[in-house]
Short mmCIF file of the C-alpha atoms (twelve columns), coordinates in Angstrom:
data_MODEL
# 
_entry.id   MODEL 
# 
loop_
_atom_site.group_PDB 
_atom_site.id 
_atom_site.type_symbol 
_atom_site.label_atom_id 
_atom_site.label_alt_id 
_atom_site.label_comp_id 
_atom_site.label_asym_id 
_atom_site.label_seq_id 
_atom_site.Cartn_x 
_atom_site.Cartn_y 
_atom_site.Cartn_z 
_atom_site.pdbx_PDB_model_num 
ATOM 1  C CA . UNK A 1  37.539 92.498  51.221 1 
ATOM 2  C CA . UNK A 2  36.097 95.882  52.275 1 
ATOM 3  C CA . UNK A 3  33.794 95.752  55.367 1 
ATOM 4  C CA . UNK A 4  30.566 97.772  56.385 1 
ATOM 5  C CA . UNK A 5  29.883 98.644  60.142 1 
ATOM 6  C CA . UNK A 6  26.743 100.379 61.578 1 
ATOM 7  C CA . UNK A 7  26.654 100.278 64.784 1 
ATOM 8  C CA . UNK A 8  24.549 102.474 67.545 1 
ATOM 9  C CA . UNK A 9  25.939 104.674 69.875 1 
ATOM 10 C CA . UNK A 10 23.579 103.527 72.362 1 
ATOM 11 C CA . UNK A 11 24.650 100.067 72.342 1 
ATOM 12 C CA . UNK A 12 25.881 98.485  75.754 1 
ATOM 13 C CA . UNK A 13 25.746 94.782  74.871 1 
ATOM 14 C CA . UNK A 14 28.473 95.448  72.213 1 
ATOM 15 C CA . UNK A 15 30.245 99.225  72.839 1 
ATOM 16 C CA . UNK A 16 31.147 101.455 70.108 1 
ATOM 17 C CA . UNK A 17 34.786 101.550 70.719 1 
ATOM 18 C CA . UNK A 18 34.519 97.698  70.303 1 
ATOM 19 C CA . UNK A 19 34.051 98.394  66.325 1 
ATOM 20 C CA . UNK A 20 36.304 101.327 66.552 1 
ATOM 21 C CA . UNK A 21 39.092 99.266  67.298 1 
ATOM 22 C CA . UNK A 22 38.032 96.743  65.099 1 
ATOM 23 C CA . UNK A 23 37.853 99.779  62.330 1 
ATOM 24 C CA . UNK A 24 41.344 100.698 63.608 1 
ATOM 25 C CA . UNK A 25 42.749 97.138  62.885 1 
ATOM 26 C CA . UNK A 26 42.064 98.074  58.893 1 
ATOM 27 C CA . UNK A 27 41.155 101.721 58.315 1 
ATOM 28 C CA . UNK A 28 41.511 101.498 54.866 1 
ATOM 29 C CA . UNK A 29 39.207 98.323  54.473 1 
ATOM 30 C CA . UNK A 30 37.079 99.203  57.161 1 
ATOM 31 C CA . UNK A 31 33.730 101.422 57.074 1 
ATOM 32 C CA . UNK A 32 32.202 102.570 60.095 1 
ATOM 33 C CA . UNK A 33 29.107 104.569 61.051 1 
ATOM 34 C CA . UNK A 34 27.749 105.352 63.584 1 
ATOM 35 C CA . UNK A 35 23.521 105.655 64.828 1 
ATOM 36 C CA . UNK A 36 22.993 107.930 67.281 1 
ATOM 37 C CA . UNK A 37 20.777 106.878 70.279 1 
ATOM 38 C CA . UNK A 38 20.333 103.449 68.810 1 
ATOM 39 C CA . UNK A 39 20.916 100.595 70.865 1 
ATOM 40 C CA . UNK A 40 22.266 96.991  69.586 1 
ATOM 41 C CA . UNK A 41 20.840 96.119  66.118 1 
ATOM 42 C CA . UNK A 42 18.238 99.145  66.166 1 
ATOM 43 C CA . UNK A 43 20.523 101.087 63.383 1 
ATOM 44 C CA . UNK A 44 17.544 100.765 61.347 1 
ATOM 45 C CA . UNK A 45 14.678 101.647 63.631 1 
ATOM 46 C CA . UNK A 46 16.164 104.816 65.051 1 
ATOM 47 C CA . UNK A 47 17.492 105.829 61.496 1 
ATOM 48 C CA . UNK A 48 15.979 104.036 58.207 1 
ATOM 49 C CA . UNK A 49 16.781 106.339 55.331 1 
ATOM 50 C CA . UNK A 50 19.813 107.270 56.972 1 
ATOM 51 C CA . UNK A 51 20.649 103.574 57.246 1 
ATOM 52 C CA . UNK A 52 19.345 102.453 53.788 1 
ATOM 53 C CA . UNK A 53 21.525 105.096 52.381 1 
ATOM 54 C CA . UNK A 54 25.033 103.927 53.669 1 
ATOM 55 C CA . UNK A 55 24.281 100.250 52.545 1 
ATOM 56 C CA . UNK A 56 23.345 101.261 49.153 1 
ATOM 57 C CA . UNK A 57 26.092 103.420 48.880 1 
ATOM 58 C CA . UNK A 58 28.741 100.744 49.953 1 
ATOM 59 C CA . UNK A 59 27.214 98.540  47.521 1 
ATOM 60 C CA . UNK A 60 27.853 100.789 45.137 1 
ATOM 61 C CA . UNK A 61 31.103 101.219 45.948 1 
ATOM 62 C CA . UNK A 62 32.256 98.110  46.375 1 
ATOM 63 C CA . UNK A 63 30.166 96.262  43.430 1 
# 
């Protein structure tokens, strides 16, 4: 089952090398991307169209 990560670089409840190892577990299942400045779960604030754009795309890709 392919997975979908966003996760900001800003984030110090949950690190970005926490999902980077988690990407490394399965790179080839595994789709990461990172938000620059955003903190935990602001992906969206700090980046909407940016953000919209890599869901609808791995919809696309995996529908």
């Amino acid at each position: 089952m392919p997975i979908m990560i966003i996760h900001g670089e800003g984030d110090d409840f949950v690190p970005p090398s926490m999902s980077e190892e988690v990407q490394m577990a399965n790179p080839d299942k595994i789709e990461r991307h990172l938000i620059a400045e955003a903190g935990h779960g602001l992906g969206y604030y700090y980046a909407p169209q940016r953000y919209e754009t890599i869901v609808r795309d791995f919809i696309s890709k995996t529908s």
